[in-house]
C-alpha positions in Angstrom: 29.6 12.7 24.6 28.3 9.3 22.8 24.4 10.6 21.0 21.7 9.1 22.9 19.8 6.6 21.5 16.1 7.7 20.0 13.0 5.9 21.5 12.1 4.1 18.4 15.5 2.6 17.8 15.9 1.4 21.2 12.2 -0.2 21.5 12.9 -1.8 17.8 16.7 -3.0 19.2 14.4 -4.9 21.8 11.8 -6.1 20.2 14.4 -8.1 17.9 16.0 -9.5 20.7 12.2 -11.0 21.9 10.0 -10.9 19.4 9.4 -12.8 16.4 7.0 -11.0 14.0 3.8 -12.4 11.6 3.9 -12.6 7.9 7.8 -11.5 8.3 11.1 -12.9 7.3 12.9 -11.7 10.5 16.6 -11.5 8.4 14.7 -8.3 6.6 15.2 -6.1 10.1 18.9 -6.2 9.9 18.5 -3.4 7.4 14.8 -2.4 7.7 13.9 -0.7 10.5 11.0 -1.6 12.7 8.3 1.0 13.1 7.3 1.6 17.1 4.0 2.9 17.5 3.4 4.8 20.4 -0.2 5.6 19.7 -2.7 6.1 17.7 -5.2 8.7 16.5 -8.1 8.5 13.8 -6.6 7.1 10.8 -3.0 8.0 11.8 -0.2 5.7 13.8 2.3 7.6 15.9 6.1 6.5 16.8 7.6 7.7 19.7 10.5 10.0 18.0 7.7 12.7 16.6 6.5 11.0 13.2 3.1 9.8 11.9 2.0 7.5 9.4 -0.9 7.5 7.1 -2.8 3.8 8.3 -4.2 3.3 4.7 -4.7 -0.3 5.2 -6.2 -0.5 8.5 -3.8 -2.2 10.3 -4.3 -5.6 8.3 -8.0 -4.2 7.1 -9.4 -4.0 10.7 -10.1 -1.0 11.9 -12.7 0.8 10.0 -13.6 4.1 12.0 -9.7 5.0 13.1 -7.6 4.4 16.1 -8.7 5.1 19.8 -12.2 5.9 18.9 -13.7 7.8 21.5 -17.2 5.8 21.4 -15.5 2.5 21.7 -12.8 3.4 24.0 -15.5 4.6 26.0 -17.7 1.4 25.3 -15.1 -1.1 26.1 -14.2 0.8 29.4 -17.5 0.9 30.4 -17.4 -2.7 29.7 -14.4 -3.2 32.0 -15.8 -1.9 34.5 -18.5 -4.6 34.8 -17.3 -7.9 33.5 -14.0 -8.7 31.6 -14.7 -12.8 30.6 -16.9 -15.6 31.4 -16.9 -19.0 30.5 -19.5 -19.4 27.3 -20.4 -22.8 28.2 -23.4 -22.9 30.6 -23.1 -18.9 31.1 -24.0 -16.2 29.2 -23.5 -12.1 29.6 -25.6 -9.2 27.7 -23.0 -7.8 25.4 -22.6 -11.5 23.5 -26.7 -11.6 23.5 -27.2 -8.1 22.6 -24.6 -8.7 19.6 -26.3 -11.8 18.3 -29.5 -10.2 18.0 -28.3 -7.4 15.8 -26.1 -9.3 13.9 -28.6 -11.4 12.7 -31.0 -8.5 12.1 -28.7 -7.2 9.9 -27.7 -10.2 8.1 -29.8 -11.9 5.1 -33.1 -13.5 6.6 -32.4 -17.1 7.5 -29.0 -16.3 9.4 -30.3 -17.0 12.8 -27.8 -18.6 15.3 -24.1 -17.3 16.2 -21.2 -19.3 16.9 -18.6 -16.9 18.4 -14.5 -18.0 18.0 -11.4 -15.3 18.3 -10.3 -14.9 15.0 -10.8 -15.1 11.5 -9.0 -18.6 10.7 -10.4 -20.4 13.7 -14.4 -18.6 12.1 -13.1 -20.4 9.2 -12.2 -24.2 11.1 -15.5 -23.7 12.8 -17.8 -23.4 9.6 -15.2 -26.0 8.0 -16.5 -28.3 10.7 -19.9 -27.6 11.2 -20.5 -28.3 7.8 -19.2 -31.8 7.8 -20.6 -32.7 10.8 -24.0 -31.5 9.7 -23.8 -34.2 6.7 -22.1 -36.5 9.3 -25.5 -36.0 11.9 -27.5 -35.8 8.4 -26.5 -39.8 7.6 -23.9 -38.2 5.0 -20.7 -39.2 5.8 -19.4 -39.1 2.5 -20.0 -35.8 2.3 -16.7 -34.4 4.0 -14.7 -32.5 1.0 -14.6 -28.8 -0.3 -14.7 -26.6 -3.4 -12.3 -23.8 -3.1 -11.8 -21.4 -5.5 -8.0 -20.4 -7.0 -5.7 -17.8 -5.3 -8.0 -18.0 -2.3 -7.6 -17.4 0.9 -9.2 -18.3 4.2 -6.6 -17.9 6.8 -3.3 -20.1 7.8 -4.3 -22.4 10.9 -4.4 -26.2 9.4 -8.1 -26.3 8.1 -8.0 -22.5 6.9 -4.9 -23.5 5.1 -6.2 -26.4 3.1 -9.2 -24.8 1.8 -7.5 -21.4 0.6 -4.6 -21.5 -2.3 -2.3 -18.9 -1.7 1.1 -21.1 -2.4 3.2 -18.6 -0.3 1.0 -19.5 2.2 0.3 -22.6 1.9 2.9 -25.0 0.1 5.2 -25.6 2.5 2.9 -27.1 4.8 0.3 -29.2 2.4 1.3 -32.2 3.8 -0.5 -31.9 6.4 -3.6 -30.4 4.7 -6.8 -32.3 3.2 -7.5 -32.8 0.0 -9.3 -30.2 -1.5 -10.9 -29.4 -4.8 -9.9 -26.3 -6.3 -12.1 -24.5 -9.1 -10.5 -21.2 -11.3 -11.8 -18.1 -10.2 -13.8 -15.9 -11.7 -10.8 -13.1 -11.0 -11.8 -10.4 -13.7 -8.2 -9.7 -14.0 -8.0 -12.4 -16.3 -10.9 -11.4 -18.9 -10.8 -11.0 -22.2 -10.0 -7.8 -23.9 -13.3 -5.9 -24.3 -14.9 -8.6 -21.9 -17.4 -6.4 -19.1 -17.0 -8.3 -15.5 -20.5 -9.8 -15.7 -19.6 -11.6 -19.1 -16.8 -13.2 -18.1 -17.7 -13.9 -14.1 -20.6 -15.8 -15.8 -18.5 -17.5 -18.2 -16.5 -18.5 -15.4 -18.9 -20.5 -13.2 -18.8 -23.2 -16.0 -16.0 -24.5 -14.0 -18.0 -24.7 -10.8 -20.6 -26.0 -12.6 -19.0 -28.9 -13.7 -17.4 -29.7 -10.6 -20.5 -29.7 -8.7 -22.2 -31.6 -10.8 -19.0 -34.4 -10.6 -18.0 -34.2 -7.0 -21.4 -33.0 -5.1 -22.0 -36.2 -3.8 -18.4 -36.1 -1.6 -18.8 -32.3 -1.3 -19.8 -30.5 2.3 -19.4 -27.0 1.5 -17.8 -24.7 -1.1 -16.6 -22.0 0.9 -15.6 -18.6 -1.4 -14.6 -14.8 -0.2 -17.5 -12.4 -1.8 -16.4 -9.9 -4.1 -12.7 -9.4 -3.5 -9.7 -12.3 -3.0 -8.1 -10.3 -1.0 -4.6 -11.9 0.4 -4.8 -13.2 -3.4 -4.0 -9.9 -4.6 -7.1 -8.2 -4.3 -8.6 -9.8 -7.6 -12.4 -8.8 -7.8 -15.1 -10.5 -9.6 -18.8 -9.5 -10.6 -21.7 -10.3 -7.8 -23.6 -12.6 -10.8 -21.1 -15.2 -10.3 -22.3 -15.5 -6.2 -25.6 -15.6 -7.6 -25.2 -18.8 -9.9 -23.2 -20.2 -6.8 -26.2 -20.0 -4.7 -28.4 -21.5 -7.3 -26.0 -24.6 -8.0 -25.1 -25.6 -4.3 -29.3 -25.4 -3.6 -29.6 -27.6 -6.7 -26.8 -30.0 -5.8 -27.4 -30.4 -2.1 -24.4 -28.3 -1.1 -23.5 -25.9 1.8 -22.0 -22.6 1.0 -19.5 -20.4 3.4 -19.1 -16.8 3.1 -16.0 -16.0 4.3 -16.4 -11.9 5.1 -14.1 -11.9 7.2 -12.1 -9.5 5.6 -15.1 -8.1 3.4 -18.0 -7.2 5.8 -19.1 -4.4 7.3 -18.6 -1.5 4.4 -15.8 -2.7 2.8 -17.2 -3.4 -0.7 -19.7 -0.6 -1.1 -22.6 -2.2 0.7 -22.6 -3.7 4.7 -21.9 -7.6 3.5 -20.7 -8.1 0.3 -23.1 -10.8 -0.4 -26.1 -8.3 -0.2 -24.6 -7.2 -3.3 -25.7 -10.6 -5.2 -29.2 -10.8 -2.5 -28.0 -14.6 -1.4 -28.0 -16.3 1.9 -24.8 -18.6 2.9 -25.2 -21.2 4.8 -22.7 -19.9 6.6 -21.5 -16.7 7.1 -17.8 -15.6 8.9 -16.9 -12.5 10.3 -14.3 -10.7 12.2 -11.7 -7.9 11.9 -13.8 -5.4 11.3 -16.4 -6.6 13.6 -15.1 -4.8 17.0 -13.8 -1.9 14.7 -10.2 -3.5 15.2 -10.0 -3.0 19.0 -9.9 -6.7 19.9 -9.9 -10.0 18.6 -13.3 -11.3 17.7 -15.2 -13.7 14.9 -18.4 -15.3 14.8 -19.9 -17.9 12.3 -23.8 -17.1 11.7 -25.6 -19.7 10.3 -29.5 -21.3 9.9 -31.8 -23.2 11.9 -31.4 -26.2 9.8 -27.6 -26.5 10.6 -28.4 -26.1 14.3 -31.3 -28.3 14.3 -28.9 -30.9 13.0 -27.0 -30.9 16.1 -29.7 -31.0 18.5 -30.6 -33.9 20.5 -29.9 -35.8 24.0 -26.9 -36.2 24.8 -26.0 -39.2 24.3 -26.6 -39.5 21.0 -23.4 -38.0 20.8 -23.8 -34.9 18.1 -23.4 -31.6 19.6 -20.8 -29.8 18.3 -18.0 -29.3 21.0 -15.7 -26.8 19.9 -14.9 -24.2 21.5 -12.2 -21.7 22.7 -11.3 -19.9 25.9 -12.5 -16.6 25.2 -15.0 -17.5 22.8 -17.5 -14.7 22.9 -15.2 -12.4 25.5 -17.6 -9.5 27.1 -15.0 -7.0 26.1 -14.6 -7.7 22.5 -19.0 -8.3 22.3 -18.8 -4.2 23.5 -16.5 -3.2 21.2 -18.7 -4.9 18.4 -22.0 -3.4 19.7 -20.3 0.1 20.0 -19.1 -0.2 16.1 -22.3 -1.4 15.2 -23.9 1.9 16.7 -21.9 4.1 14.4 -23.3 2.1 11.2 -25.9 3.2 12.2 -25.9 6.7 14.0 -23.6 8.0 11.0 -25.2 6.7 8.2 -21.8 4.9 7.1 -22.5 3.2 4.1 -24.1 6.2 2.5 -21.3 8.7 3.3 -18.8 5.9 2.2 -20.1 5.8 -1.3 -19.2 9.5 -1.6 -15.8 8.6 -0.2 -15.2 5.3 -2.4 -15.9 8.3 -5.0 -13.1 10.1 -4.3 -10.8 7.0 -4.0 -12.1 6.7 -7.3 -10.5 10.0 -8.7 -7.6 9.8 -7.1 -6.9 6.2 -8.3 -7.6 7.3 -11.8 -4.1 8.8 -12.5 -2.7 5.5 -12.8 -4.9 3.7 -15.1 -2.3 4.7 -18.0 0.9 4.4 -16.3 2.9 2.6 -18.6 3.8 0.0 -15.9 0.3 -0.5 -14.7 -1.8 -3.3 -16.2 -5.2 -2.7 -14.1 -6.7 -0.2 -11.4 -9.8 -1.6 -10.1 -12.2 -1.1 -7.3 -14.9 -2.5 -5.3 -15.8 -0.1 -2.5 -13.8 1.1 -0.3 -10.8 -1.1 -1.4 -8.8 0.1 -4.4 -6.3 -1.9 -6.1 -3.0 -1.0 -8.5 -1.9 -4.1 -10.4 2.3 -3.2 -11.4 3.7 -4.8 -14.0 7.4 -4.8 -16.0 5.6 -3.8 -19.2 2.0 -2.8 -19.7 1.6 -2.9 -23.5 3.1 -7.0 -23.2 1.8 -7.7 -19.7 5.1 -9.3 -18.5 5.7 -9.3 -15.0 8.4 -8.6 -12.7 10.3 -10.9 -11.1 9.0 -11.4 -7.3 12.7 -11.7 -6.3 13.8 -8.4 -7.1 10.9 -7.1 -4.3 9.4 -4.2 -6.3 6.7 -4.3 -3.4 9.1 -3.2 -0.3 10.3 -0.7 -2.2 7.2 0.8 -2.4 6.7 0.5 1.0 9.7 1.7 2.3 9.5 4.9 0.3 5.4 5.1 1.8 7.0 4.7 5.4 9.5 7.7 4.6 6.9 10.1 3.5 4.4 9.2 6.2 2.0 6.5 4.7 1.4 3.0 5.3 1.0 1.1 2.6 1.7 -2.9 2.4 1.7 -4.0 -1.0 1.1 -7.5 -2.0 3.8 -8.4 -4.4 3.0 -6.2 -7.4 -0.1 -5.2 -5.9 -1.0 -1.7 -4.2 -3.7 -1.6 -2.8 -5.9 1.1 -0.4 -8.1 0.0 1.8 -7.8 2.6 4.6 -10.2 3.7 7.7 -14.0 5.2 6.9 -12.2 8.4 8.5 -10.2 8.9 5.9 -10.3 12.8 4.7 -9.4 14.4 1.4 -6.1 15.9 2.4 -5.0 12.0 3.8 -6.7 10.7 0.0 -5.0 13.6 -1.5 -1.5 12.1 0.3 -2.1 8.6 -0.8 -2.5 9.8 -4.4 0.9 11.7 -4.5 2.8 9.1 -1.9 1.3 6.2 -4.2 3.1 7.8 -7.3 5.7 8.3 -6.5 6.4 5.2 -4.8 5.0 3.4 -8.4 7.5 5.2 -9.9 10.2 4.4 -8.1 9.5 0.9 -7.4 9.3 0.2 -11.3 12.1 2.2 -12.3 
């Protein structure tokens, strides 16, 4: 009697018949087997033949207090229940109100009006063009390019393209992306031996400097992630630099977007990562972890001098009409205002220093591994820089894949762990406990080991 097929292999069998996956090259699943999830459970994943895995980067850094939360499972039903969308334009509903209040009680002072889109590339288009048109309303039409910083990244719709510089990412299509300028970043991978982070952040922003002070005249909006370049690699720099950023785009007349998308809420030690340096964008973007990663949600916060640019009669022709189906979506705004309550029912920050702590430790086994350059951390996100040969620095090759063998060897010991090239990285749910840390340690070793054998 032929065996019968398992669940998971029959589901994957399908999907590839149907399905064409993100961030993927498809020809990979002829020998790596999708991984069918059947449900999920605090900071685990479950597939449907009896295994679990270890979510340790949030399902694409998303989900912060673990899958099917009771409080907003119970939030969004409730929701349900009452009103699942509503056009934005003309109508409004309590959950998107409610929301916009808070979040711009929590935000720095000055952050007063919310401009809600789906996702975090299209929070990005919207700040992108807001800004512009603010100079355009403002009699500055000149004013229509942007400082980006290198090995950014802002998302991978047209606009969110252009201003990030991820070349996997981004080279094929440049051309059909605007011109950008593009400043080094203050990565403190690349300091000096015996530099501290602050030394060389700061000597760093001589290079924005100087380009402000050349282009500022052309320039809307430099638009930077806080902290951590995440999709770069997680490279991390010192909150000084964000303060001298501040100080030069008030000096020169330009805008400045915070793109926290992947950053906010907890992820770098404090609620928004540019608390850390006590500045004010003129622009703020959110999402993923904004509805705790139940649905798809971002909003642009920004101040009453960019909305007072855009309003007028009618005719004059300068509102800003953008806009998107489910822009603000009832369900999503209950989600957000049900994450938001555990901020600040379970003291979250606070217990995640303790936790960021123990990430710490556990991380700290590596630091002299012959074929690790760097372990560093902001937060809760942890990052393990491989490399051929520590004591030279050379790298390996990113054609012989060191990465997916890590992962693969994660995935068959029950973790999930998605490296980015040469890059581990942990940036797992605020659930996380010390037996799942304790896991991540050992699972993490031994897939370094392997992967740079």
């Amino acid at each position: 009697m032929p065996q019968r097929q398992s669940r998971n292999a029959d589901i994957a069998r399908r999907d590839l018949g149907v399905v064409w996956h993100p961030c993927t090259q498809m020809k990979d699943h002829e020998r790596l087997p999708l991984i069918p999830v059947s449900r999920g459970e605090g900071p685990w994943l479950h597939d449907f033949d009896g295994h679990r895995y270890l979510d340790a980067i949030s399902s694409w850094w998303v989900n912060l207090f673990g899958h099917a939360n009771p409080r907003i499972s119970a939030a969004v039903a409730a929701q349900l229940g009452r009103l699942e969308h509503v056009i934005l334009a003309g109508f409004t509903h309590e959950p998107v109100l409610e929301l916009s209040e808070r979040l711009t009680r929590l935000l720095p002072p000055g952050l007063t009006r919310c401009f809600y889109a789906d996702n975090g590339s299209s929070a990005v288009e919207v700040a992108v063009k807001m800004s512009f048109h603010y100079w355009l309303n403002s009699g500055r039409p000149k004013k229509r390019r942007f400082i980006t910083l290198s090995n950014s990244y802002h998302g991978e719709t047209l606009g969110a393209l252009a201003v990030g510089d991820v070349a996997l990412f981004k080279d094929v299509y440049r051309p059909l992306l605007m011109d950008v300028i593009t400043v080094p970043s203050p990565d403190c991978h690349l300091r000096e031996p015996g530099e501290s982070w602050e030394t060389h952040s700061r000597r760093m922003f001589a290079h924005m400097e100087e380009a402000l002070g050349r282009h500022a005249d052309e320039v809307a909006a430099v638009i930077i992630e806080p902290l951590v370049q995440c999709a770069g690699g997680m490279r991390m720099y010192h909150p000084a630099w964000l303060s001298m950023l501040r100080e030069a785009c008030d000096r020169h007349g330009v805008h400045l977007i915070a793109d926290e998308i992947a950053v906010g809420f907890g992820r770098t030690g404090t609620m928004f990562a540019c608390e850390q340096a006590a500045i004010r964008p003129d622009f703020m973007c959110l999402s993923k972890g904004l509805t705790g990663g139940y649905l798809p949600l971002s909003v642009v916060v920004t101040t009453e001098q960019v909305y007072g640019a855009f309003y007028d009669d009618y005719t004059k022709l300068s509102a800003f009409l953008h806009s998107h189906s489910y822009t603000g979506n009832p369900l999503a705004c209950a989600a957000a205002l049900a994450t938001l309550d555990i901020f600040q029912a379970d003291g979250v920050i606070g217990r995640n220093r303790g936790l960021a702590q123990r990430m710490a430790r556990a991380a700290s086994r590596f630091a002299d591994h012959p074929h690790v350059a760097e372990v560093r951390q902001t937060g809760m996100i942890v990052a393990i820089e491989l490399v051929r040969d520590r004591r030279t620095g050379e790298r390996f090759d990113w054609r012989e894949r060191r990465g997916l063998r890590l992962y693969e060897h994660a995935l068959s010991r029950g973790v999930l762990l998605r490296p980015l090239g040469p890059v581990v990285y942990w940036m797992p749910p605020y659930v996380i406990g010390d037996e799942e840390i304790a896991l991540l340690e050992s699972v993490t070793a031994e897939g370094v080991d392997l992967a740079c054998a």
